[in-house]
OpenMM code with the backbone's topology and positions (N, CA, C; nanometers):
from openmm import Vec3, app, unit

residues = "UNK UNK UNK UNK UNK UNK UNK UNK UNK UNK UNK UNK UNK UNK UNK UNK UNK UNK UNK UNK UNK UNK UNK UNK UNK UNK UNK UNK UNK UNK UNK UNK UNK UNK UNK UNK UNK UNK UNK UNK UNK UNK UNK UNK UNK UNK UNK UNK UNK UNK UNK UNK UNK UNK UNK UNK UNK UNK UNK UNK UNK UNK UNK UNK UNK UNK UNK UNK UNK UNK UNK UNK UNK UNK UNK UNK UNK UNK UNK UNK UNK UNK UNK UNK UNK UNK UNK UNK UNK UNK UNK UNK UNK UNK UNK UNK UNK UNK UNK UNK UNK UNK UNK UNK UNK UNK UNK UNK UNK UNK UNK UNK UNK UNK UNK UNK UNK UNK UNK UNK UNK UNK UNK UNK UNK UNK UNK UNK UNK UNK UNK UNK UNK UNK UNK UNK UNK UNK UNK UNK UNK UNK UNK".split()
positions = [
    Vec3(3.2726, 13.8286, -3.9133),
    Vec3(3.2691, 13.8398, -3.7684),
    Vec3(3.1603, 13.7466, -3.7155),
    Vec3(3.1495, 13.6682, -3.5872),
    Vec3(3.0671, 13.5926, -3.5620),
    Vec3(3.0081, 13.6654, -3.4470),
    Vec3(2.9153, 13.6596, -3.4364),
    Vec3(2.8265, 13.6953, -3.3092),
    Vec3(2.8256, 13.6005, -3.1818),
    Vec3(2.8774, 13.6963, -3.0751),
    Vec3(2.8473, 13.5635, -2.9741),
    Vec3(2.7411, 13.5232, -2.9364),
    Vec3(2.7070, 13.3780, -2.8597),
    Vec3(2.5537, 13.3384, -2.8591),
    Vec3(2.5185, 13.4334, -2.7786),
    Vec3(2.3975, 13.4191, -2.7902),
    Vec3(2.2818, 13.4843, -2.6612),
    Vec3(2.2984, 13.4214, -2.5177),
    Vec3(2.2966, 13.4623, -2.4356),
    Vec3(2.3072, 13.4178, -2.2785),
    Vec3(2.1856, 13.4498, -2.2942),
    Vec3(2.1229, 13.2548, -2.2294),
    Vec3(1.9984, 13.2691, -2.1630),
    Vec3(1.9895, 13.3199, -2.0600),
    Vec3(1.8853, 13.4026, -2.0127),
    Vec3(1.7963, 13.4277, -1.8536),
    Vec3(1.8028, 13.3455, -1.8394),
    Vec3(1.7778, 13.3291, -1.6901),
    Vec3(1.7125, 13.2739, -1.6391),
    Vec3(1.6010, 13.2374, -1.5787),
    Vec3(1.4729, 13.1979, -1.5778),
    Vec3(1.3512, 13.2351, -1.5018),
    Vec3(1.3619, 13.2061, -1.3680),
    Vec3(1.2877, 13.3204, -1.2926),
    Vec3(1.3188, 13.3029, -1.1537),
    Vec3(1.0971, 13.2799, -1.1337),
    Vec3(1.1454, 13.1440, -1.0249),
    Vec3(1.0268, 13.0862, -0.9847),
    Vec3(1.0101, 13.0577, -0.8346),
    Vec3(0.8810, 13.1895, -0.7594),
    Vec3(0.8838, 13.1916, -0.6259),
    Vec3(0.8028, 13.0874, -0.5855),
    Vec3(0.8548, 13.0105, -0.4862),
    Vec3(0.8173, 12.8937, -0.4415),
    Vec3(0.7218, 12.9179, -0.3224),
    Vec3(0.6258, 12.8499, -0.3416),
    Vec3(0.5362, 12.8925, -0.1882),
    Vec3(0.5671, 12.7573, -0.1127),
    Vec3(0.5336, 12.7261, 0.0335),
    Vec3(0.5667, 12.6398, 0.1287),
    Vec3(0.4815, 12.5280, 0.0978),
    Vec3(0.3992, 12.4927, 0.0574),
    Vec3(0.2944, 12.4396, 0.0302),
    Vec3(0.2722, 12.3455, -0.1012),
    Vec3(0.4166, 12.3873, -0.1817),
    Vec3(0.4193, 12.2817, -0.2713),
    Vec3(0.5180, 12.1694, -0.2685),
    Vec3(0.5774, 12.2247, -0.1430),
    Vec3(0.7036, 12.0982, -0.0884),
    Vec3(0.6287, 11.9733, -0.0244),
    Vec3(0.5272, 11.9891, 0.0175),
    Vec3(0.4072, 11.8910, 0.0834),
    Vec3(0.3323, 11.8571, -0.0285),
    Vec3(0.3196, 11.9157, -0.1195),
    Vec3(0.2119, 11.8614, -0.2010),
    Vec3(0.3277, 11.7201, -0.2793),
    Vec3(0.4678, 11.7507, -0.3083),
    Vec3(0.5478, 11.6943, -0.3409),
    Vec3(0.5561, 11.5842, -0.2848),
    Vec3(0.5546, 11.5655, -0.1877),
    Vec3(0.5512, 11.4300, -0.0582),
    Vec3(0.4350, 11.3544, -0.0713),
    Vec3(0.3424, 11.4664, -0.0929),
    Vec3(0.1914, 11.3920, -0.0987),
    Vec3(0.1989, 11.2627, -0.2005),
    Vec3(0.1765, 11.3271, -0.3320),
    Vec3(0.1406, 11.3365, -0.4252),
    Vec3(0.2859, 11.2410, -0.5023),
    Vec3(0.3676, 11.1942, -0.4439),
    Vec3(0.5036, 11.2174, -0.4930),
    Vec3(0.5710, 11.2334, -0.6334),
    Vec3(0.5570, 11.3665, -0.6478),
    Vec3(0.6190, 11.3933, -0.7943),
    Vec3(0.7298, 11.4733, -0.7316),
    Vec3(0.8359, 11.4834, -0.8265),
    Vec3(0.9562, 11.5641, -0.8219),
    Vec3(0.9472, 11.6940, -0.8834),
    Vec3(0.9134, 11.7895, -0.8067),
    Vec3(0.8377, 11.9394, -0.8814),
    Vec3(0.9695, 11.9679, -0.9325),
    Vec3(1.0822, 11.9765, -0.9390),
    Vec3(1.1667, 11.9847, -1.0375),
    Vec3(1.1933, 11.9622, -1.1149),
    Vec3(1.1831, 11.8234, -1.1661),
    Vec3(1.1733, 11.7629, -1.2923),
    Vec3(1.0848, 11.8213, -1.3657),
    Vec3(0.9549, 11.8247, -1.3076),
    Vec3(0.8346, 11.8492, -1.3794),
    Vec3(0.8364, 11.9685, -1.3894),
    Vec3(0.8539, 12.0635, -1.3341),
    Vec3(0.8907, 12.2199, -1.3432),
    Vec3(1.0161, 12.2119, -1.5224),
    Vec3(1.1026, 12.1887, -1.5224),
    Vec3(1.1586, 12.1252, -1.6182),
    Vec3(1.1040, 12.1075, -1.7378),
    Vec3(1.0243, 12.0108, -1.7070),
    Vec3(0.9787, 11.9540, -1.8271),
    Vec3(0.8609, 12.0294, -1.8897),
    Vec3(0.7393, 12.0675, -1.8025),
    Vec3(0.6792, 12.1609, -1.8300),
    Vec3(0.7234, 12.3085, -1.9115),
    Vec3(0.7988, 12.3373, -1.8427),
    Vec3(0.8584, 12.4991, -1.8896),
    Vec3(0.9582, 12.4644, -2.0321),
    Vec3(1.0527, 12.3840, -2.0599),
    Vec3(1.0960, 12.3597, -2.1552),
    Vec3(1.2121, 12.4684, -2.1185),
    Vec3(1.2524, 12.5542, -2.0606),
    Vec3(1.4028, 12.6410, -2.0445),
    Vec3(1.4026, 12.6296, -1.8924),
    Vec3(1.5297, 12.6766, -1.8419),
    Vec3(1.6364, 12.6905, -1.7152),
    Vec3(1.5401, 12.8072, -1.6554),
    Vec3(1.5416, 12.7402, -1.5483),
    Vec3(1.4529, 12.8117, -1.4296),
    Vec3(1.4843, 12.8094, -1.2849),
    Vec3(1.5002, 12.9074, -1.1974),
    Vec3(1.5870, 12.8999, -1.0761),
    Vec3(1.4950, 12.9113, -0.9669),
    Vec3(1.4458, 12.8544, -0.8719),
    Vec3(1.3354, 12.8333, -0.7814),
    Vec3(1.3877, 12.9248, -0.6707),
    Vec3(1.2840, 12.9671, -0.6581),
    Vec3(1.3638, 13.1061, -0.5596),
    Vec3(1.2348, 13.1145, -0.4040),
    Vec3(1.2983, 13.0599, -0.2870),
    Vec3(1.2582, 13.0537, -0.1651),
    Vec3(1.2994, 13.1753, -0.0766),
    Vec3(1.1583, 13.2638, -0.0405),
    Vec3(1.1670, 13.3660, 0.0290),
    Vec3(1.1990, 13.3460, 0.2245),
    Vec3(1.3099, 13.4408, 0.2409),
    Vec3(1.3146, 13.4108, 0.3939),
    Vec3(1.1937, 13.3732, 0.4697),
    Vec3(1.1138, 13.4241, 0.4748),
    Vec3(0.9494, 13.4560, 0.5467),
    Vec3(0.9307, 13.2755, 0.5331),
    Vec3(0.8960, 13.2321, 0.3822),
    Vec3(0.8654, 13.1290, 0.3717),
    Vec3(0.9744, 12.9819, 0.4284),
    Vec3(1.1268, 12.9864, 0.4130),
    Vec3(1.2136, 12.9606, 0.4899),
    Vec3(1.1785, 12.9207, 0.6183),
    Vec3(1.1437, 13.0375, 0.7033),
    Vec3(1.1392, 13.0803, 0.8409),
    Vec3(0.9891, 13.0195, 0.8855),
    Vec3(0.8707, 13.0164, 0.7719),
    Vec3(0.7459, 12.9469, 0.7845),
    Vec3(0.7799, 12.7693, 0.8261),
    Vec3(0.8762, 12.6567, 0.7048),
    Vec3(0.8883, 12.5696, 0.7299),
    Vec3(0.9483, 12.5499, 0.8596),
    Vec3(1.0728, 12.5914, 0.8464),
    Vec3(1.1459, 12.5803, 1.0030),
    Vec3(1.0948, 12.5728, 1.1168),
    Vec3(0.9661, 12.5992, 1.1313),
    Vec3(0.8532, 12.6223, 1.2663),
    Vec3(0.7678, 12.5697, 1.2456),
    Vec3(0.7394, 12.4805, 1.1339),
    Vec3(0.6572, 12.3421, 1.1509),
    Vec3(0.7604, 12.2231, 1.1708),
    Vec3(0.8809, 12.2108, 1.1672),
    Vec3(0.9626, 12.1132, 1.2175),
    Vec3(0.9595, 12.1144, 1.3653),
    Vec3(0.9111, 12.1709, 1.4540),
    Vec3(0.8734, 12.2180, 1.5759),
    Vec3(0.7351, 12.2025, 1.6330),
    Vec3(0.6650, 12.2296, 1.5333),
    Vec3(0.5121, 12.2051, 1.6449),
    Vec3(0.4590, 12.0948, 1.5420),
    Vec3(0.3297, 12.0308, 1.5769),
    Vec3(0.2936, 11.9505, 1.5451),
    Vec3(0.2444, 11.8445, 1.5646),
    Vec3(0.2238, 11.7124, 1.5051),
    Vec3(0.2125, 11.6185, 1.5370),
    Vec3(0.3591, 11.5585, 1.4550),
    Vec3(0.3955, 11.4452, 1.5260),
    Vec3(0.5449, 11.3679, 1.4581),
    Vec3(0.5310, 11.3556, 1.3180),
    Vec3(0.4427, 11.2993, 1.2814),
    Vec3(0.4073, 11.3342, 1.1349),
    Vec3(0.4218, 11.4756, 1.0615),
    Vec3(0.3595, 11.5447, 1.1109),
    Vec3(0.3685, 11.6755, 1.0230),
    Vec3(0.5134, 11.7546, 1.0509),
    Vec3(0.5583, 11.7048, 1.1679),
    Vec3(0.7448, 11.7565, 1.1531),
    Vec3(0.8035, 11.6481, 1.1040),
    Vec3(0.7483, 11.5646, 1.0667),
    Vec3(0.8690, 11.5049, 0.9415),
    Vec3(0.8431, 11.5341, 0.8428),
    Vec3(0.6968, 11.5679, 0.8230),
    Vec3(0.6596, 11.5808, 0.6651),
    Vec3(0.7258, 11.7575, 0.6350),
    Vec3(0.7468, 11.7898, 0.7407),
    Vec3(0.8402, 11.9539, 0.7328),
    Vec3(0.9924, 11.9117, 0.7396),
    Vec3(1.0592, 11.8534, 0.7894),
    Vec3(1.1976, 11.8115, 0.7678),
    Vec3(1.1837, 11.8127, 0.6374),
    Vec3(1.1291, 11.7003, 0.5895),
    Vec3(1.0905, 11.6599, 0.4516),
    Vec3(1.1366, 11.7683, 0.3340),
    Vec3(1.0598, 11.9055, 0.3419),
    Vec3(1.0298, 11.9899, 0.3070),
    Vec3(1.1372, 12.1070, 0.2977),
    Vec3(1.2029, 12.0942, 0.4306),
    Vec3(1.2967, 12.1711, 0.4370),
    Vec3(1.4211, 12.1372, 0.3028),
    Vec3(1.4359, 11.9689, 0.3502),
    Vec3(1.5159, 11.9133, 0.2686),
    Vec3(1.4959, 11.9831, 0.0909),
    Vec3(1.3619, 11.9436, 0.0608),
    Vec3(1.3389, 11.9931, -0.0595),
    Vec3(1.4172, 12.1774, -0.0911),
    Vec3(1.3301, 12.2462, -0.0086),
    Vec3(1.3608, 12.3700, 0.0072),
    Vec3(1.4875, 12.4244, -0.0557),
    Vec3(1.6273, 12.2919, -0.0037),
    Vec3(1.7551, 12.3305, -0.0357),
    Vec3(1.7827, 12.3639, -0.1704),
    Vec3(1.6638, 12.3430, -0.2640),
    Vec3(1.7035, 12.3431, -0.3888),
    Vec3(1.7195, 12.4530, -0.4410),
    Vec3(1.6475, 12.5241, -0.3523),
    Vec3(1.5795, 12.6411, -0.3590),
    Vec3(1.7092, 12.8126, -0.3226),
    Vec3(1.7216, 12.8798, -0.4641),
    Vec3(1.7754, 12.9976, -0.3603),
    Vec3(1.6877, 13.0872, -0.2517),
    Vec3(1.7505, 13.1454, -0.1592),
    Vec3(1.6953, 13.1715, -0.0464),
    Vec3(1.7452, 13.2724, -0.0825),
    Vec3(1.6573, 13.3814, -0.0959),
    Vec3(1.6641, 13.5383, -0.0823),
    Vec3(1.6063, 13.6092, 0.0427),
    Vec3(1.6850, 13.6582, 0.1065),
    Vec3(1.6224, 13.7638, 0.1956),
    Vec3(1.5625, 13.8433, 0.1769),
    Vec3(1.4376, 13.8424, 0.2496),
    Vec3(1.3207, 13.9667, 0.2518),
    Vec3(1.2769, 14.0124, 0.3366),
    Vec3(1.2734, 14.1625, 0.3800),
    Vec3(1.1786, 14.2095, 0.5005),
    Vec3(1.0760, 14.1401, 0.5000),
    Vec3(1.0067, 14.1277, 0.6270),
    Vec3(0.9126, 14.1001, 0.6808),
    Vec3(0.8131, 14.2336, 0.7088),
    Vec3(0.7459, 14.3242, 0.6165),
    Vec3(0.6691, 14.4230, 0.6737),
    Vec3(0.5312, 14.3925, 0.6209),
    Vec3(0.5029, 14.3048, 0.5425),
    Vec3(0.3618, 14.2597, 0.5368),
    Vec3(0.2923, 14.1737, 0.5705),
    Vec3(0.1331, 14.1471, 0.6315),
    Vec3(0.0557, 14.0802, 0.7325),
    Vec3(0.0890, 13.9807, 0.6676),
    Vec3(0.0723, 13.9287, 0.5487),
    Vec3(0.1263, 13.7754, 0.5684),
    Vec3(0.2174, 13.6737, 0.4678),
    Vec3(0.2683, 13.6212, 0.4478),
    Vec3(0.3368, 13.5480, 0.3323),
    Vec3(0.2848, 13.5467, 0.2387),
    Vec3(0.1790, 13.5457, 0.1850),
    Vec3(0.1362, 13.5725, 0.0937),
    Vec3(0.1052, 13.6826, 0.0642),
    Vec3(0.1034, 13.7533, 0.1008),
    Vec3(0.1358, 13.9436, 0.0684),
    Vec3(0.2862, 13.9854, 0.0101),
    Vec3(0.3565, 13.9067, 0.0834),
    Vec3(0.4553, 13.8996, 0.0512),
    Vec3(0.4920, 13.8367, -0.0805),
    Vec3(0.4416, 13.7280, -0.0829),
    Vec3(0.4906, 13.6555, -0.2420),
    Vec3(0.4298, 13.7600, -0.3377),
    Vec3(0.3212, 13.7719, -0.2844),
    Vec3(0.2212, 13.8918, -0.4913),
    Vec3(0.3311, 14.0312, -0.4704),
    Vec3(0.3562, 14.0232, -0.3418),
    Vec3(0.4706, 14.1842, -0.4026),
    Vec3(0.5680, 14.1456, -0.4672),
    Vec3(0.6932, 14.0819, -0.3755),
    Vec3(0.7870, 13.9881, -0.4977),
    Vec3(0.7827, 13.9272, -0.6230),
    Vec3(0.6244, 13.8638, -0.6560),
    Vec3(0.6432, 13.8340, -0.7778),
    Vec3(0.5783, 13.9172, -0.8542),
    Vec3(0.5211, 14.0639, -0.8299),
    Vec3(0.4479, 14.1547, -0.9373),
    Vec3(0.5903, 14.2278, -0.9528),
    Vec3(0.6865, 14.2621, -0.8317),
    Vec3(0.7945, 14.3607, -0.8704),
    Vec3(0.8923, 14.2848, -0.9983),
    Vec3(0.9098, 14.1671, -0.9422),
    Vec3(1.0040, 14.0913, -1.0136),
    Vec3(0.9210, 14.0000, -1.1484),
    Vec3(0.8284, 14.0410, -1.2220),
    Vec3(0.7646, 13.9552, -1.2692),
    Vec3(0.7832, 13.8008, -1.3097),
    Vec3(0.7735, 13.7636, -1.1766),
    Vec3(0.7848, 13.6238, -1.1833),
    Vec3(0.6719, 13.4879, -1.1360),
    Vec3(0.6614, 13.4256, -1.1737),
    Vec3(0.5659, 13.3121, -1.1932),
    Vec3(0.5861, 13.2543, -1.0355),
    Vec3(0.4496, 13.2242, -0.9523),
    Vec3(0.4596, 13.1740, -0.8366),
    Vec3(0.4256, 13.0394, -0.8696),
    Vec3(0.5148, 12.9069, -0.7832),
    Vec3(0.4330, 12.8348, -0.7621),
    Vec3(0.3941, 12.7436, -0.6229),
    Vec3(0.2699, 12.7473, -0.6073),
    Vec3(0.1921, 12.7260, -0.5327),
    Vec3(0.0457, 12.6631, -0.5597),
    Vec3(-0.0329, 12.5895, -0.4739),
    Vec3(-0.1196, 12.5307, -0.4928),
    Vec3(-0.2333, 12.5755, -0.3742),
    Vec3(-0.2078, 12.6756, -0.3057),
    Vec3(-0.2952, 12.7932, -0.1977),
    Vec3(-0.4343, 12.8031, -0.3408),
    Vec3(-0.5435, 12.7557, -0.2932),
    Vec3(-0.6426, 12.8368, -0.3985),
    Vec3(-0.6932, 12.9557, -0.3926),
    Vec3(-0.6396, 13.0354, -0.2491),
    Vec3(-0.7222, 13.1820, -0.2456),
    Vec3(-0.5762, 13.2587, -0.3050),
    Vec3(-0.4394, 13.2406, -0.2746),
    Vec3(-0.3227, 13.2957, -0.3441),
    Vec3(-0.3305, 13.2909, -0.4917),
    Vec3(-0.3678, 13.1656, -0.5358),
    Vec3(-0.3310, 13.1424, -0.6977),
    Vec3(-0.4533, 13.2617, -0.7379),
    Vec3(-0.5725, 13.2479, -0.6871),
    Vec3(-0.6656, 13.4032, -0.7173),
    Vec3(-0.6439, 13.5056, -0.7390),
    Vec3(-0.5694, 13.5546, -0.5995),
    Vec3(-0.5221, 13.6555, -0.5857),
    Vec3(-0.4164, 13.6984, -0.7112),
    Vec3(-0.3098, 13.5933, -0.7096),
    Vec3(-0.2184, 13.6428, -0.8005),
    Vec3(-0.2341, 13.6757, -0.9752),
    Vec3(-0.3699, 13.5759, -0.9609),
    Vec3(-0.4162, 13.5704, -1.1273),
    Vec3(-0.5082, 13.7389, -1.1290),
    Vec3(-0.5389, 13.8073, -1.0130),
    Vec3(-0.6058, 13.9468, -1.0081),
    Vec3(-0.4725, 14.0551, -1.0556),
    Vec3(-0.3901, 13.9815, -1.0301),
    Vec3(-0.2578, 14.0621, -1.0594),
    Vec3(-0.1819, 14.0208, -1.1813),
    Vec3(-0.2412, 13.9557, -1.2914),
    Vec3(-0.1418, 13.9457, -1.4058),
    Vec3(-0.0337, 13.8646, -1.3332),
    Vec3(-0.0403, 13.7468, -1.2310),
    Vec3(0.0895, 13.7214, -1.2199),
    Vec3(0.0698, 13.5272, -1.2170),
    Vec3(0.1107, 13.4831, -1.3646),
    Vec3(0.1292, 13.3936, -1.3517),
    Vec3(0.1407, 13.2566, -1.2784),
    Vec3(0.1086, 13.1648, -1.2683),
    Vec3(0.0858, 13.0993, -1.1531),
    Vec3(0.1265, 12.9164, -1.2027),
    Vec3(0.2050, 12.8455, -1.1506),
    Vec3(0.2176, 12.7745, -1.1632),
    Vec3(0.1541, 12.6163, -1.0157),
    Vec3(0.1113, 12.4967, -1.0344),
    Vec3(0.0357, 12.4409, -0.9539),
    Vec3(0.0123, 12.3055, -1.0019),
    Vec3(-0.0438, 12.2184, -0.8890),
    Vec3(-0.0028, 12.0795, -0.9305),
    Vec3(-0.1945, 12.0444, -0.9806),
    Vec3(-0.2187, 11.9555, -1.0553),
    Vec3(-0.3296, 11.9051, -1.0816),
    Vec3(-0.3397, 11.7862, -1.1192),
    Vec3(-0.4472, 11.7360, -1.0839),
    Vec3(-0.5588, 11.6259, -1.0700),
    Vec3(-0.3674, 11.4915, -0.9742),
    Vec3(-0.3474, 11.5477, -0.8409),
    Vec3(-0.2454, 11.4926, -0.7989),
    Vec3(-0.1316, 11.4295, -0.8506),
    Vec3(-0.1257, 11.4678, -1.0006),
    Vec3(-0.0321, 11.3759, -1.0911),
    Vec3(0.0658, 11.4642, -1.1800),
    Vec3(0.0328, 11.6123, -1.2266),
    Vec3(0.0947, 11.6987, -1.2854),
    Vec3(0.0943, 11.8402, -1.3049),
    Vec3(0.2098, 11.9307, -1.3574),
    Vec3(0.1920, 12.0257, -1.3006),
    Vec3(0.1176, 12.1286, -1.4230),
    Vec3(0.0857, 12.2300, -1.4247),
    Vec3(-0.0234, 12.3090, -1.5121),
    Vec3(0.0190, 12.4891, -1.4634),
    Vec3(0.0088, 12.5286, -1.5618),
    Vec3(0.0327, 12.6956, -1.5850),
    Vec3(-0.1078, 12.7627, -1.5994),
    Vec3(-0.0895, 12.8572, -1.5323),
    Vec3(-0.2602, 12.9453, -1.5169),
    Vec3(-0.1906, 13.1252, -1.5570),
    Vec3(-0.1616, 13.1406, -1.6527),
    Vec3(-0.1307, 13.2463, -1.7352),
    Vec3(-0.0089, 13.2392, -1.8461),
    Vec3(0.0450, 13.3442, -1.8776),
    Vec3(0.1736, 13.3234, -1.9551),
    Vec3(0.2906, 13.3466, -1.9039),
    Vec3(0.3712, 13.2391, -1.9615),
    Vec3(0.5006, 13.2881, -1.8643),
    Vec3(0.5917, 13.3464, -2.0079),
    Vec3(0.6532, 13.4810, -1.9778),
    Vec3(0.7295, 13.5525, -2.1260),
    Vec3(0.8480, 13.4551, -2.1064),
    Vec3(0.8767, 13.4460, -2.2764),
    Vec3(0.9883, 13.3904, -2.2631),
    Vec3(1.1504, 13.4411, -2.2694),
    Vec3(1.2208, 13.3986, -2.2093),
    Vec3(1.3769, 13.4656, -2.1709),
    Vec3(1.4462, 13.4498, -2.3042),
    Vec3(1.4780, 13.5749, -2.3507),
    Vec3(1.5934, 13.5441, -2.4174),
    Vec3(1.7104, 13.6605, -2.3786),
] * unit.nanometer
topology = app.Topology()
chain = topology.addChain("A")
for resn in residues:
    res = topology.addResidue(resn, chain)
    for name in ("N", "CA", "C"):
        topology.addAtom(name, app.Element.getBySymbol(name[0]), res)
């Protein structure tokens, strides 16, 4: 009798707003490098709140910083968009609940969030020295 393979997981990776700009900045393709870094299939997962954050810098601003949010949005698409209440003071309250319930790896480059989340056992993914990306705990692996 043969065994069928294993179906990989997938890792689910909450995206904060803030690394779609660093992407532009900096210009690396956080996907690729997300990729290449992690070495398995990983699904980038964009919270409404954060969604609803970019969308309203395409709006105020200076012309620059709503393109550099178009920009962003664009990126965003890569992204699944899960709906989430809105009952906590701020997006980032929001991400450490989502990613402690769902134990999943944030990434973001916020230095008081990546704190926060490392107070919580919760993995953290982030760009460094403007050229690549770097892991600040363990991420378990899917099988």
């Amino acid at each position: 009798m043969i065994a069928e393979p294993k179906q990989k997981k997938t890792l689910k990776i909450i995206f904060d707003s803030n690394v779609f700009f660093v992407s532009l900045k900096f210009k690396i393709d956080i996907f690729e490098e997300l990729k290449s870094l992690l070495g398995m299939n990983f699904e980038p997962i964009l919270l409404s709140p954060i969604h609803r954050e970019l969308e309203g810098l395409t709006e105020k601003g200076s012309l620059k910083d709503r393109k550099n949010a178009r920009h962003a949005l664009q990126l965003a698409e890569k992204c699944k968009l899960v709906e989430v209440e809105e009952h906590l003071d701020s997006p980032d309250d929001l991400i450490m609940k989502v990613a402690e319930e769902w134990n999943a790896p944030v990434f973001t480059n916020d230095k008081q969030l990546r704190e926060k989340l490392r107070n919580i056992n919760v993995p953290v993914i982030y760009v460094r020295q403007k050229a690549r990306l770097e892991i600040d705990g363990r991420i378990q692996s899917l099988v």
